[in-house]
KOLDORO-345403 format. One record per residue: chain; x, y, z of N, C-alpha, C in turn; residue number from 1; residue in one letter. Coordinates in Angstrom, 2 decimals, padded with zeros to 5 digits, always signed. Example, Ala and Ser with C-alpha at 12.3 -4.5 7.8 and 13.67 -1.06 7.14 Angstrom:
   cadena      n.c1      n.c2      n.c3     ca.c1     ca.c2     ca.c3      c.c1      c.c2      c.c3   num   residuo
        A   +013.19   -005.69   +007.80   +012.30   -004.50   +007.80   +013.20   -003.30   +007.80     1         A
        A   +012.85   -002.25   +007.08   +013.67   -001.06   +007.14   +012.90   +000.03   +007.87     2         S
//
This chain:
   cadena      n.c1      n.c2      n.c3     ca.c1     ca.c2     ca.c3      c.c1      c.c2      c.c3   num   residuo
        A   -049.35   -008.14   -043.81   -049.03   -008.75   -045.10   -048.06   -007.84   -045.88     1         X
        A   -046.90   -008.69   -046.76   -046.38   -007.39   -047.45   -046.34   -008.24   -048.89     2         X
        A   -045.98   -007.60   -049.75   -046.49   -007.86   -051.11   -045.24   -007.79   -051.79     3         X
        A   -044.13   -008.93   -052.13   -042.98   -008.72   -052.85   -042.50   -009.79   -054.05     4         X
        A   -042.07   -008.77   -055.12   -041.83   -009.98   -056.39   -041.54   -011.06   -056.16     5         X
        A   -041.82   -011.81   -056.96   -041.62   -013.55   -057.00   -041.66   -013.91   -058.06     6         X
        A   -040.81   -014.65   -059.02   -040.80   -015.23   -060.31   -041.60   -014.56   -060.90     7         X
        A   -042.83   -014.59   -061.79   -043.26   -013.71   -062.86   -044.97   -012.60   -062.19     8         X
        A   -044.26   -012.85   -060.92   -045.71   -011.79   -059.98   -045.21   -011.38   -059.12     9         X
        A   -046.33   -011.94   -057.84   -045.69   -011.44   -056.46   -046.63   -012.34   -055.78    10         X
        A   -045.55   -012.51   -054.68   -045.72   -013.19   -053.26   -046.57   -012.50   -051.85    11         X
        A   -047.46   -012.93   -051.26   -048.16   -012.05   -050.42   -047.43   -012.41   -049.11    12         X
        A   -046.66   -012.11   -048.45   -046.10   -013.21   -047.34   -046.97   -012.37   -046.38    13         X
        A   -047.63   -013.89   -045.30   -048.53   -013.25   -044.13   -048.24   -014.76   -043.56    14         X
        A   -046.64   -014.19   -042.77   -046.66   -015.74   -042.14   -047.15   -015.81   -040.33    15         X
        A   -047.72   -017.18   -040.07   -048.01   -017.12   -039.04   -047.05   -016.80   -037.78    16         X
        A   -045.99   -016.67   -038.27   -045.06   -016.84   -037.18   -043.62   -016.63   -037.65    17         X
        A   -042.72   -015.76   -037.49   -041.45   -015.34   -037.69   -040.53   -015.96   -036.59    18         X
        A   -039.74   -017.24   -037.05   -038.59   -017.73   -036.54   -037.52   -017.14   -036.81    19         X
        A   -036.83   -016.80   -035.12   -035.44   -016.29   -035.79   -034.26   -016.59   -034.89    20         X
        A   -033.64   -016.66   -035.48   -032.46   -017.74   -034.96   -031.01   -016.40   -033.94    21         X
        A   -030.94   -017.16   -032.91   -030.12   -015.90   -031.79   -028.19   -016.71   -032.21    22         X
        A   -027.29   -015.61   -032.31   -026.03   -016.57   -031.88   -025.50   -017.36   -032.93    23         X
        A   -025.94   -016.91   -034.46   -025.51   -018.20   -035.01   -024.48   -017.84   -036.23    24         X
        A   -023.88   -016.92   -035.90   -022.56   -016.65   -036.64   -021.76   -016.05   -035.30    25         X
        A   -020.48   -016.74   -035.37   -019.39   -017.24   -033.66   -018.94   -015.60   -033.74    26         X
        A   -018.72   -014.44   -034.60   -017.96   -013.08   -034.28   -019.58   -012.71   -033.87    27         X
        A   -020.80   -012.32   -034.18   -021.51   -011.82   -033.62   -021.66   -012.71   -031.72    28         X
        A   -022.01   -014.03   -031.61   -022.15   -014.39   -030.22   -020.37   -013.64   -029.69    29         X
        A   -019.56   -013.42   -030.34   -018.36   -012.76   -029.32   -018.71   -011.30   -029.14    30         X
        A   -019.09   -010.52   -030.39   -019.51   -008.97   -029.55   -020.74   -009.17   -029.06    31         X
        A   -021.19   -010.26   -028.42   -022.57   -010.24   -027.76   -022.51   -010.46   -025.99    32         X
        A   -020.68   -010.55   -026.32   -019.94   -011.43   -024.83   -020.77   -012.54   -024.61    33         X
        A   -021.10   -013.91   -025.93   -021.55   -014.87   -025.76   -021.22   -015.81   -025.99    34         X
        A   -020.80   -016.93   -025.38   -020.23   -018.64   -025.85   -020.89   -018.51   -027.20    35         X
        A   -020.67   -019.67   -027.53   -021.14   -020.56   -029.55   -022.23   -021.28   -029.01    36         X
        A   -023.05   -021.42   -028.90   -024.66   -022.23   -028.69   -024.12   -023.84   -029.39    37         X
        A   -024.41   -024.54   -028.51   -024.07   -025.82   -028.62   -025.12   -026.61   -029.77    38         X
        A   -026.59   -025.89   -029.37   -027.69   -026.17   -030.20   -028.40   -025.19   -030.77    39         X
        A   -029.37   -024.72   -031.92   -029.57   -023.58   -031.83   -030.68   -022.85   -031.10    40         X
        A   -030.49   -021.90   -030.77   -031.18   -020.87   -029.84   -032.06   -020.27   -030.75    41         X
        A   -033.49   -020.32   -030.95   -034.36   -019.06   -031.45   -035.48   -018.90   -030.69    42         X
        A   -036.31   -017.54   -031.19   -037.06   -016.71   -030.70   -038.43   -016.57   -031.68    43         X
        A   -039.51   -016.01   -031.11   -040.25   -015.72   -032.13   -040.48   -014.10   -032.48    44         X
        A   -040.79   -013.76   -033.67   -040.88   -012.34   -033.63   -042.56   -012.01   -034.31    45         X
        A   -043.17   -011.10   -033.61   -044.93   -011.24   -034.13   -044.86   -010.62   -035.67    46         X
        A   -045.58   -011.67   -036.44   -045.81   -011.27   -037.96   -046.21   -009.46   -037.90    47         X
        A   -047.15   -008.93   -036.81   -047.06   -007.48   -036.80   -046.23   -006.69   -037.29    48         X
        A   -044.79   -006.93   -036.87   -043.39   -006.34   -036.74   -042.85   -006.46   -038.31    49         X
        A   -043.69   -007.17   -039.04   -043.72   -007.16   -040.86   -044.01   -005.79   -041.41    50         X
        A   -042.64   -005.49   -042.30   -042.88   -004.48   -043.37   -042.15   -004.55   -044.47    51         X
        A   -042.78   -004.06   -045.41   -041.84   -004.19   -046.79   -041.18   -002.83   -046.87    52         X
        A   -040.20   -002.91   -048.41   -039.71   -001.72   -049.02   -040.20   -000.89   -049.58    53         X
        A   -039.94   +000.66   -048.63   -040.87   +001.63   -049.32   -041.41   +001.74   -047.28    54         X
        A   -041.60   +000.95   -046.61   -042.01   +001.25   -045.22   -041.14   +001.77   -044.34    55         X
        A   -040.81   +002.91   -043.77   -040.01   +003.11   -042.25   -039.79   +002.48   -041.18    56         X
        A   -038.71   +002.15   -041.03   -038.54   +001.68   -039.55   -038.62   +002.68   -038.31    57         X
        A   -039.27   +002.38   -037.44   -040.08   +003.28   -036.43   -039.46   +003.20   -035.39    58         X
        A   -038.31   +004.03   -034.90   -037.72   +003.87   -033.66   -038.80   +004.19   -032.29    59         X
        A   -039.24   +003.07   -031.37   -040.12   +003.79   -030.45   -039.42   +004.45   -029.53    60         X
        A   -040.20   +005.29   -028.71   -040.01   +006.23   -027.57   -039.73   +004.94   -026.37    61         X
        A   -040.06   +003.80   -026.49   -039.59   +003.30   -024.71   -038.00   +002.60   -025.05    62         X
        A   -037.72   +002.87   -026.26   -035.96   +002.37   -026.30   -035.16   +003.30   -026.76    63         X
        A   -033.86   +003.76   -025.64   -032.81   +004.79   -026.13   -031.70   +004.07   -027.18    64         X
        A   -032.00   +002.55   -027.50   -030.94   +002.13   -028.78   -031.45   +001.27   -029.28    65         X
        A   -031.96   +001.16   -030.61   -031.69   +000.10   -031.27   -031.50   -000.06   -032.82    66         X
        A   -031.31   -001.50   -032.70   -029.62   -001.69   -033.44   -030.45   -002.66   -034.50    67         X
        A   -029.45   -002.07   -035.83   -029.62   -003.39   -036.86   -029.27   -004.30   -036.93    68         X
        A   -029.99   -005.67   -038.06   -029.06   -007.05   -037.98   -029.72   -007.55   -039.24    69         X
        A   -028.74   -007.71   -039.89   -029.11   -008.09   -041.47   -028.83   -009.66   -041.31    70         X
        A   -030.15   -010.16   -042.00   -030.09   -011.73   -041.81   -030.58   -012.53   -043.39    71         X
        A   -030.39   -013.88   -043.37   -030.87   -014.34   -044.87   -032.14   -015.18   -044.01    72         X
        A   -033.32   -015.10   -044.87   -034.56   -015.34   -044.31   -034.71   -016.58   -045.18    73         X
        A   -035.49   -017.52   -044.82   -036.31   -018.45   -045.49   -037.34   -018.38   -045.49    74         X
        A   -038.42   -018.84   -046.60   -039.92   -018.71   -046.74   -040.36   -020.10   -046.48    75         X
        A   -041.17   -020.77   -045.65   -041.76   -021.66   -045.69   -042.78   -022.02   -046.63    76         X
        A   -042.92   -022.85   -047.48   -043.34   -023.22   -049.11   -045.41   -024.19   -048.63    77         X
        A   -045.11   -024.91   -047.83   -045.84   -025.52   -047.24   -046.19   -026.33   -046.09    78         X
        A   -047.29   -026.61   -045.63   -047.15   -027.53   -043.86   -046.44   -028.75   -044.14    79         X
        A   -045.30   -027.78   -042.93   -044.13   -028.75   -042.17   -044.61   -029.42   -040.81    80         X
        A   -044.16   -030.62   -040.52   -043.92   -030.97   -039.39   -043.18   -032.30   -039.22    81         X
        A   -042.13   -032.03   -038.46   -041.04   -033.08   -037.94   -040.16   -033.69   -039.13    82         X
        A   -039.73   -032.63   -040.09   -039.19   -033.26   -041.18   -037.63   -033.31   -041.09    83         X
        A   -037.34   -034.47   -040.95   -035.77   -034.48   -041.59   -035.03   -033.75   -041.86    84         X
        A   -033.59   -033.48   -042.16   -032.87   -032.19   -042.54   -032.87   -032.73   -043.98    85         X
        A   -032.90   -034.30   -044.02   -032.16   -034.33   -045.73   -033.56   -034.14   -046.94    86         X
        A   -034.78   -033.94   -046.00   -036.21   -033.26   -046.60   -036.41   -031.93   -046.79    87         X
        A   -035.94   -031.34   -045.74   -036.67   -029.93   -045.30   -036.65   -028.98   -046.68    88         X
        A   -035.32   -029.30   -047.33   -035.36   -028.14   -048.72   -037.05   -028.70   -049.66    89         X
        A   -037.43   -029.79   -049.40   -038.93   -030.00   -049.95   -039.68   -028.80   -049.38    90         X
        A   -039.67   -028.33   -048.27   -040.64   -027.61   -048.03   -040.40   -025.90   -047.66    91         X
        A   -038.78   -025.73   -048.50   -038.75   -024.43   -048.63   -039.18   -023.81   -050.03    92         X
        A   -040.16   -022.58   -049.74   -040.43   -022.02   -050.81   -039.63   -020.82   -051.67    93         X
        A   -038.56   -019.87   -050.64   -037.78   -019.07   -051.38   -036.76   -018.62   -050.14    94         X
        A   -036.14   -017.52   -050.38   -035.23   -017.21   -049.84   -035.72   -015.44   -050.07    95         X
        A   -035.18   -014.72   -048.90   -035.64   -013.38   -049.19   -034.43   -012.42   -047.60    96         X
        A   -034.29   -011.41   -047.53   -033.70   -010.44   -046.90   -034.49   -009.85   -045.41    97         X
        A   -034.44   -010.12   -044.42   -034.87   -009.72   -043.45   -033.84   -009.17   -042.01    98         X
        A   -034.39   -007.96   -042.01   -033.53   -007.29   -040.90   -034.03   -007.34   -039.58    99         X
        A   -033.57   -008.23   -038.35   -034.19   -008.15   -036.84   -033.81   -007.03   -036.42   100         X
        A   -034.80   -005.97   -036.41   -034.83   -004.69   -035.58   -034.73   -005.31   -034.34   101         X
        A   -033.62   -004.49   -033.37   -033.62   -004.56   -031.83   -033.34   -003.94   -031.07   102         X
        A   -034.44   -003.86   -029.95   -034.53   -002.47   -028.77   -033.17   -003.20   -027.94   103         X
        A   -031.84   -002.95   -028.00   -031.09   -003.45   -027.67   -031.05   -003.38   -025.69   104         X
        A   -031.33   -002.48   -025.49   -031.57   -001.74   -024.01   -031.89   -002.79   -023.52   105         X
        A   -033.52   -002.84   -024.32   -034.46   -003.69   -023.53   -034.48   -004.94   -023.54   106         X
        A   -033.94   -005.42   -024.37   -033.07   -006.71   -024.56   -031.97   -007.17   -023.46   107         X
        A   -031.30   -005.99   -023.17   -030.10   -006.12   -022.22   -030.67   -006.30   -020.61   108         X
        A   -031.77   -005.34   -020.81   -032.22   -005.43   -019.29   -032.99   -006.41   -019.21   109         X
        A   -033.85   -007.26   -020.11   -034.46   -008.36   -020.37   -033.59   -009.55   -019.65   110         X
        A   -032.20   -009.80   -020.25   -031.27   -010.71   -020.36   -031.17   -010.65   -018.59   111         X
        A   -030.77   -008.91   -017.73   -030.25   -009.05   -016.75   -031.10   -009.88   -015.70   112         X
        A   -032.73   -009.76   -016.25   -033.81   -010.02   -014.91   -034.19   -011.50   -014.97   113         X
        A   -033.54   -012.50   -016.65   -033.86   -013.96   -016.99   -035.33   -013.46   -017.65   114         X
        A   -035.63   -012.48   -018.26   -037.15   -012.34   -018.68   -036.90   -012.26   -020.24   115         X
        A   -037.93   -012.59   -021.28   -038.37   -013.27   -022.52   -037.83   -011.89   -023.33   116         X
        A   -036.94   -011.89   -024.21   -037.08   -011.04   -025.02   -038.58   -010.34   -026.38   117         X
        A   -039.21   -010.16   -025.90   -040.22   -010.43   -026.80   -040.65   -008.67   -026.96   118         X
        A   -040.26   -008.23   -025.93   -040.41   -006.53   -026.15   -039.28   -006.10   -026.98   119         X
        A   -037.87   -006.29   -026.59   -037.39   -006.01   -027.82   -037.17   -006.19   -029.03   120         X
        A   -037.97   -007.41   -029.38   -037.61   -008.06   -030.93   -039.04   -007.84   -031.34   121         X
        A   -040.29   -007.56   -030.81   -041.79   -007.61   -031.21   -042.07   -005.97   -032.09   122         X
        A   -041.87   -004.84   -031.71   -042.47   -003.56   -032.48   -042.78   -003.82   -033.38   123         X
        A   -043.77   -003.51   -034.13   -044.03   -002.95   -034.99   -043.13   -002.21   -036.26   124         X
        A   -042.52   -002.62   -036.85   -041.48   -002.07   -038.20   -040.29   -003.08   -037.84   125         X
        A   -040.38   -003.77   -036.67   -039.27   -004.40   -036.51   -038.94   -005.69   -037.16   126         X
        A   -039.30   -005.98   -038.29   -039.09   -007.06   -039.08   -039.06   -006.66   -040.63   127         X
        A   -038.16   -005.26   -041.06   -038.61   -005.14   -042.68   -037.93   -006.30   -043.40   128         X
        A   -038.86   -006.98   -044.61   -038.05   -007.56   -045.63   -038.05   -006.97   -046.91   129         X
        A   -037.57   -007.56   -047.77   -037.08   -007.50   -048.95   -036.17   -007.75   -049.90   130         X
        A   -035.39   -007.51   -051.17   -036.96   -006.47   -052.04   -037.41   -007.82   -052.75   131         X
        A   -037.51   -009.17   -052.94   -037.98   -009.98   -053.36   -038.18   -011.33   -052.61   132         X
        A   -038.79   -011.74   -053.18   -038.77   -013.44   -052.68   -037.72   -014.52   -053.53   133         X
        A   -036.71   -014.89   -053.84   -036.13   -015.68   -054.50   -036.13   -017.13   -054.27   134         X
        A   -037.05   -018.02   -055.65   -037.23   -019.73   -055.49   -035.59   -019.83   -055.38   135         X
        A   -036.26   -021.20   -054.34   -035.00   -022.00   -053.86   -034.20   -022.31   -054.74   136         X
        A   -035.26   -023.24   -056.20   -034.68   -023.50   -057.14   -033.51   -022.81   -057.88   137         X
        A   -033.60   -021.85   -057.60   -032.58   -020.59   -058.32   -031.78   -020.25   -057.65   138         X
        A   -031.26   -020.40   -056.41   -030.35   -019.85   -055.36   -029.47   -020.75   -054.90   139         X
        A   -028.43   -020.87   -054.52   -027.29   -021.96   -053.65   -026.92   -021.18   -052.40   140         X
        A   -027.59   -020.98   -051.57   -027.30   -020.51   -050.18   -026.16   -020.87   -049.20   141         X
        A   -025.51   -021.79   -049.26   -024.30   -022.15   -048.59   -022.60   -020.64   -048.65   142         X
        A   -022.77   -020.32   -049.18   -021.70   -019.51   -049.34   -022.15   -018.33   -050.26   143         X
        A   -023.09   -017.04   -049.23   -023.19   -015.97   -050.10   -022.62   -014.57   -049.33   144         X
        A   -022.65   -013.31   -050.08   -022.06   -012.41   -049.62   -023.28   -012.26   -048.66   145         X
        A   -023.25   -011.27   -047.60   -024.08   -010.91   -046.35   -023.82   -009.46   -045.74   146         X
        A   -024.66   -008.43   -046.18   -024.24   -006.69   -045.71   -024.71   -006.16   -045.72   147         X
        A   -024.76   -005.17   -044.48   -025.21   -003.98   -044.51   -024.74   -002.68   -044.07   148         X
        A   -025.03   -001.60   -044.50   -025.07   -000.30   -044.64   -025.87   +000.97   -044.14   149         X
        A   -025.40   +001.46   -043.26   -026.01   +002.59   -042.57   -025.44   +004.11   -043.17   150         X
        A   -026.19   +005.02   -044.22   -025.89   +006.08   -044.27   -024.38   +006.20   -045.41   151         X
        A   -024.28   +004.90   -045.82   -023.23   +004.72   -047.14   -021.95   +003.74   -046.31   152         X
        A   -022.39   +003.41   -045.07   -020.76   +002.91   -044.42   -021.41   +001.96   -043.77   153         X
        A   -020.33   +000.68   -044.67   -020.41   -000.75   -043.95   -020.58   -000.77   -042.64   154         X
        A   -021.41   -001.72   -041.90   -021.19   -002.05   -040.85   -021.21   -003.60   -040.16   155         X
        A   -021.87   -004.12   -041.46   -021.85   -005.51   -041.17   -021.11   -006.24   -042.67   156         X
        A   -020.80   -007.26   -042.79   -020.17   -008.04   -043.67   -019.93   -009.38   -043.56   157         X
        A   -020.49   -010.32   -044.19   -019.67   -011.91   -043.80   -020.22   -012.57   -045.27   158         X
        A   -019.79   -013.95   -044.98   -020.72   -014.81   -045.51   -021.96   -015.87   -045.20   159         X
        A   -022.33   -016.29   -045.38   -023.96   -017.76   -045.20   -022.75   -018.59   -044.85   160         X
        A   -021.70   -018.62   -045.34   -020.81   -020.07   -044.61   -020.34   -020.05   -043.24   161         X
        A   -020.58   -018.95   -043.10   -019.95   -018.87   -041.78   -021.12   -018.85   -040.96   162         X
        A   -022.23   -019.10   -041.06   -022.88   -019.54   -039.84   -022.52   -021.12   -039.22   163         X
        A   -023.03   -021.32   -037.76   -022.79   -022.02   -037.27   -023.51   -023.32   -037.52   164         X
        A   -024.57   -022.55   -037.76   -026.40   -023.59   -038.16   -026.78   -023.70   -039.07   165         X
        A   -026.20   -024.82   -039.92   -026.71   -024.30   -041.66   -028.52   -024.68   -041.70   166         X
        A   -028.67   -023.90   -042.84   -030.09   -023.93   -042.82   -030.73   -025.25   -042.76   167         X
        A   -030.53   -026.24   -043.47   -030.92   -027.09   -042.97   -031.47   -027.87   -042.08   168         X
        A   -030.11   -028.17   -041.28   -029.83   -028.27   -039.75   -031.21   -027.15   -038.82   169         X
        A   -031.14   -025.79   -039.32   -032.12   -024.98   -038.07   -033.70   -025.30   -038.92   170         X
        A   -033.93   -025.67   -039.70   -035.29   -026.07   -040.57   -035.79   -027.23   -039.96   171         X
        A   -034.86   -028.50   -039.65   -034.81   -029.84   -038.84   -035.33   -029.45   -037.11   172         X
        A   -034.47   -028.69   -037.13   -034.31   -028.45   -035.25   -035.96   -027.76   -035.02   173         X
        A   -035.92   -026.40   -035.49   -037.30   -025.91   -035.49   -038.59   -027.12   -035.69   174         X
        A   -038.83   -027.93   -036.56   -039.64   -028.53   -036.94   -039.92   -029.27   -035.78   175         X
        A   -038.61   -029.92   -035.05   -038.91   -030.91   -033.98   -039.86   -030.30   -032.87   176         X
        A   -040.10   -029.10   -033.16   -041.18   -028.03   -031.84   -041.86   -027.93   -031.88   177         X
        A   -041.70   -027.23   -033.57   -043.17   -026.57   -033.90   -043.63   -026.67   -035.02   178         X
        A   -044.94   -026.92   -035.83   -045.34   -026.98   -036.94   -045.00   -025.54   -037.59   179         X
        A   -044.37   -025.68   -039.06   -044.82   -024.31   -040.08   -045.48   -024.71   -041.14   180         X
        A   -045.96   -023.40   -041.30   -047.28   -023.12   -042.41   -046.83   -022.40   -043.08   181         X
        A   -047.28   -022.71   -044.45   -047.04   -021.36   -045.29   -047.09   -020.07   -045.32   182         X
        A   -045.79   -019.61   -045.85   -045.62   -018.43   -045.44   -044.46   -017.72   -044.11   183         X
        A   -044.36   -019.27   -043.34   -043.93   -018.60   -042.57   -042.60   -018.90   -042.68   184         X
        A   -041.57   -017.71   -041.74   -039.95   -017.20   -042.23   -039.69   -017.74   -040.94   185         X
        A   -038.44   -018.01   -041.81   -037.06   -018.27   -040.33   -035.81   -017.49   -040.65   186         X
        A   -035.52   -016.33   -040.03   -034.44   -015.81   -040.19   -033.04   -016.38   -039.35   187         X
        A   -032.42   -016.62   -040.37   -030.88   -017.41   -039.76   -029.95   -017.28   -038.92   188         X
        A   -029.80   -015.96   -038.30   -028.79   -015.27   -037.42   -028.18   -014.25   -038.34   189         X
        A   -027.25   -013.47   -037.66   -026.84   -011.34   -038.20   -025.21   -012.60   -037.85   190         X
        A   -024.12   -011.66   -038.72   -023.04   -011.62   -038.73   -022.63   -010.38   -037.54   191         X
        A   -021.71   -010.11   -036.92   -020.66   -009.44   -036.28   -021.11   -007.78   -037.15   192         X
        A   -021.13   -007.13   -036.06   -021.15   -005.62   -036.54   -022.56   -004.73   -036.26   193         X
        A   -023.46   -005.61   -036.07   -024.74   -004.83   -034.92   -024.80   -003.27   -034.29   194         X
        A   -025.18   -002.28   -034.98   -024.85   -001.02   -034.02   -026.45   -000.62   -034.24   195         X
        A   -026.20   +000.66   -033.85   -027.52   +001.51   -033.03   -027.77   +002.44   -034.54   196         X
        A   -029.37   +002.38   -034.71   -030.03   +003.14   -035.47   -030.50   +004.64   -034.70   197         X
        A   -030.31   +005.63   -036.01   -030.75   +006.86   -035.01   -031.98   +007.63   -036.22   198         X
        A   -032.58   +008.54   -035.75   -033.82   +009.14   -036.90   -032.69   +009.64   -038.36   199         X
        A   -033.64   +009.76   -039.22   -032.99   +010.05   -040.66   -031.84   +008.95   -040.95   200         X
        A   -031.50   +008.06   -040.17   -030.29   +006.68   -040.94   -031.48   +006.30   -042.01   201         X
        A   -030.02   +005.66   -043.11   -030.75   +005.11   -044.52   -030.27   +003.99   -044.32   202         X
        A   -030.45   +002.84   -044.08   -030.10   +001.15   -044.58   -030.50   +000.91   -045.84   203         X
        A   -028.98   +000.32   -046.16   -029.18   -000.71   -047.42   -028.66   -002.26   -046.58   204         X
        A   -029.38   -003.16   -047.28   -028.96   -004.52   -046.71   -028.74   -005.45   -048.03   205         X
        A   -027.99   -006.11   -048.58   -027.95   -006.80   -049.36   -027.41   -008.32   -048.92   206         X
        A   -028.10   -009.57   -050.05   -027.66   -010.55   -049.56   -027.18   -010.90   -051.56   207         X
        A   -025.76   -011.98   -051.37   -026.07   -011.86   -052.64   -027.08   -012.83   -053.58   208         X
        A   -027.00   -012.84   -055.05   -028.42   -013.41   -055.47   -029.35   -013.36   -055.04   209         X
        A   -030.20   -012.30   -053.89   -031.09   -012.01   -053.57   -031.24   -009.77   -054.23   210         X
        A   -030.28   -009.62   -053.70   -030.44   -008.28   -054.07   -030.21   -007.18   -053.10   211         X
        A   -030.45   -006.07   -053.10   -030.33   -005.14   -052.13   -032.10   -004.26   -051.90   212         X
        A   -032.17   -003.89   -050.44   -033.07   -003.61   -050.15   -032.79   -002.50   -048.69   213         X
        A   -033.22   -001.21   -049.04   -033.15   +000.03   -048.96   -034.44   +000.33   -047.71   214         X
        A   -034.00   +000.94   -046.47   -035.17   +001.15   -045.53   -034.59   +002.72   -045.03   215         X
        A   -035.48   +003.66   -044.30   -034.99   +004.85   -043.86   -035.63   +004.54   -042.45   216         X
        A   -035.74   +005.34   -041.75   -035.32   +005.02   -039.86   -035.58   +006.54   -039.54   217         X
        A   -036.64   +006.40   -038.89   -038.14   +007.44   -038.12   -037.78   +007.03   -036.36   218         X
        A   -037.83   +008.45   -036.28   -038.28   +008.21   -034.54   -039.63   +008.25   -034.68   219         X
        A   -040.53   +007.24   -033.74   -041.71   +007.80   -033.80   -042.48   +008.97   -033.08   220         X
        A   -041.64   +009.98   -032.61   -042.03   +011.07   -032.30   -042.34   +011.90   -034.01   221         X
        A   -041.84   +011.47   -034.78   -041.80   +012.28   -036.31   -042.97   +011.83   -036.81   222         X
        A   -043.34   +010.72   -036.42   -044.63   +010.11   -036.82   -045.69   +010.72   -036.20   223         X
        A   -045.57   +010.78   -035.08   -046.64   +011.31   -034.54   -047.35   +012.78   -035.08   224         X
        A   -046.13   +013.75   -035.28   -046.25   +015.19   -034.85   -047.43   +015.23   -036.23   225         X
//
């Protein structure tokens, strides 16, 4: 569970299930050496891998790289199932900042054998959000700034328009699968610029009208000692 402002309190988000969308801004599927997904492609990531601001991201010992990806998240407001695209904003509850930590390695060697990415997108720290929850009501998501920052230097940059899958559209598609429940996130796809986290990096990630949100980056050998 992590615990982040929301209109005049705070939001407990403990969603059952973290949707997240692979491929869906066309310069990231090109440094991925990947076609444009005809339909969209997602994954699940275990609510475990939830942390807020103020938590470390925990590089483990079985991956020699992995890499950030600053994404715009959606909050699921209440039980969905099989809804329409020209509905689905009924059943979003906010908008909020989520970064897919990824054991990129193991991902790669995942990809080479046809086996499930689920080791590299699952750890533990590998899902921080933040620093708020922002109602839908208050936000226009179609065209916002999108960035992040390792150690004071850009590395990612775009906009929400330039995805391939507007939210909508991946709120519709998802639904046709699988039921969501409150609480639970769908992160949209990372823009172009994905690199490798190392111990002591500082991320900032900002989306705009959401805000900026600040993580630091642990090997977990530092944890341990």
């Amino acid at each position: 569970m992590v615990r982040l402002p929301f209109r005049d309190g705070f939001y407990e988000l403990r969603p059952s299930k973290i949707v997240a969308l692979a491929k869906n801004y066309a310069e990231h599927a090109k440094e991925m050496e990947s076609d444009v997904p005809e339909k969209p492609i997602f994954f699940l990531k275990p609510p475990s891998s939830l942390i807020g601001p103020g938590d470390p991201i925990i590089l483990p010992r079985m991956s020699k790289r992995v890499d950030h990806e600053v994404e715009l998240a959606v909050i699921i407001g209440k039980h969905a199932k099989r809804v329409p695209a020209e509905k689905a904003m009924d059943y979003v509850l906010g908008y909020t900042i989520l970064l897919d930590i990824t054991a990129r390695d193991l991902q790669w060697e995942a990809k080479k054998n046809g086996l499930p990415w689920t080791v590299a997108k699952g750890f533990d720290t590998f899902a921080p959000v933040g620093p708020r929850v922002v109602d839908r009501r208050e936000l226009k998501i179609d065209d916002l700034e999108i960035g992040l920052k390792v150690n004071g230097e850009v590395k990612q940059l775009a906009r929400t328009s330039e995805m391939i899958f507007k939210v909508l559209e991946i709120i519709e598609y998802v639904l046709s699968i699988m039921t969501l429940e409150p609480g639970d996130i769908i992160a949209t796809g990372t823009p172009a610029g994905v690199g490798p986290l190392r111990h002591g990096d500082h991320i900032e990630a900002w989306i705009e009208g959401i805000g900026k949100v600040e993580f630091d980056v642990l090997s977990e050998g530092s944890i341990l000692c």
